[in-house]
N, C-alpha and C positions, 0 to 999 in steps of 0.2 A: 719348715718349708711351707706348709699349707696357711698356717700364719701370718707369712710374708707375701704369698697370695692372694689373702682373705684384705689385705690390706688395700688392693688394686680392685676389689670386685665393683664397688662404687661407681668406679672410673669405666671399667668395662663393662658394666650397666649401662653406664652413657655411652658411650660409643657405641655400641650393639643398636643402642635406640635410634642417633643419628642416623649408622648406615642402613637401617631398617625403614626408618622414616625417608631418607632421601632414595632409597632405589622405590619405595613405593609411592611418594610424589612422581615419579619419573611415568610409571606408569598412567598417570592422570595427565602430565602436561602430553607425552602419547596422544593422548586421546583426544584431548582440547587447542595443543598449541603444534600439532606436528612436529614434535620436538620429542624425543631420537624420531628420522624417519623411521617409518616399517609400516608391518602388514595392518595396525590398530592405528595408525596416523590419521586424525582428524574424526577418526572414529565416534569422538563423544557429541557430535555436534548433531548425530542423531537423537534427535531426545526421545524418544518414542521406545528406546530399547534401555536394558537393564543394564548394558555396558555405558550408559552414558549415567545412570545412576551411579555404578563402582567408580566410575572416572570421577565424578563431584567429589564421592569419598577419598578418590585416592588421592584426588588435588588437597583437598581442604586437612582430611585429617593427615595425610602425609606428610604435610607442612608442619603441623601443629605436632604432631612426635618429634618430627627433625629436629622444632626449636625445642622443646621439651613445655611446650603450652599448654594446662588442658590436658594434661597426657594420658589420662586412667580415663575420662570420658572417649576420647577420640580412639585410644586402643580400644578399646568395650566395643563401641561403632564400626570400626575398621576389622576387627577379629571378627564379630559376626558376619558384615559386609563378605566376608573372604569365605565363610562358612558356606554361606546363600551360594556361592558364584559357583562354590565346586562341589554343592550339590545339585544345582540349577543347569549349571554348564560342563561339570568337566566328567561327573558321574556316571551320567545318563550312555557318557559316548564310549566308556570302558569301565571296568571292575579297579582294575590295575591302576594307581595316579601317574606312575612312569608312563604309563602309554596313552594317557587320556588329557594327558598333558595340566592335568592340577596339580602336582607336586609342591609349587611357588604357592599355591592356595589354601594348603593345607599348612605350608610351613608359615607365611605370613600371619592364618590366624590362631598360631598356638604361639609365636614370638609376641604377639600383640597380646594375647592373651596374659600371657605373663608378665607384660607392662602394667596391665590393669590392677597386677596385685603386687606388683614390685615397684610401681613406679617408677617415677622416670631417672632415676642415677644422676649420676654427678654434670656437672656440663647443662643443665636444663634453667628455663625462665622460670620454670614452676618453683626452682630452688632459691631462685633470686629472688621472688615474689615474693616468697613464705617469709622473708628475712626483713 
């Protein structure tokens, strides 16, 4: 059984990356294109604050995971990125990540983190490139 799962990990490598990569793009267009509305909408067009720096990241390198571009660079940047934010922003406000509302910050950069040394699985440009 573990053998016939081991046979899919590739592929669920790659998918893990895309839906990684496009909820964290979603976050950047948030901030820059008002798209989902909410509370961060248009958010990033402050440039003066460090949420307009996360949003460059989460536009640029979010993109560049989803397509599988670049993927160990852009994870590396984005993993740290996610580090800064929820020690910068989500620590200070609570002990607890459930209550201080970093949890997604924490979990983004230990996923990215392990694209960085997994690379990017099946489904990616990177794989197309290298061929």
């Amino acid at each position: 059984m573990s053998s016939q799962l081991a046979a899919h990990a590739t592929r669920m490598l790659g998918v893990l990356r895309i839906m990684s990569g496009l909820l964290f793009l979603a976050h950047g267009t948030q901030k820059f294109l008002s798209f989902p509305a909410g509370e961060m909408a248009g958010y990033g067009w402050t440039f003066g604050s460090a949420g307009a720096f996360a949003g460059i990241i989460e536009l640029v390198c979010g993109a560049l995971i989803a397509l599988g571009l670049f993927t160990r660079p852009a994870a590396f940047l984005a993993s740290g990125t996610m580090a800064v934010a929820y020690f910068m922003a989500h620590a200070p406000q609570n002990f607890w990540p459930l209550n201080n509302g970093g949890d997604a910050a924490i979990l983004y950069c230990f996923v990215f983190l392990y694209f960085v040394f997994a690379g990017p699985g099946a489904f990616s440009l990177d794989g197309k490139l290298r061929k």
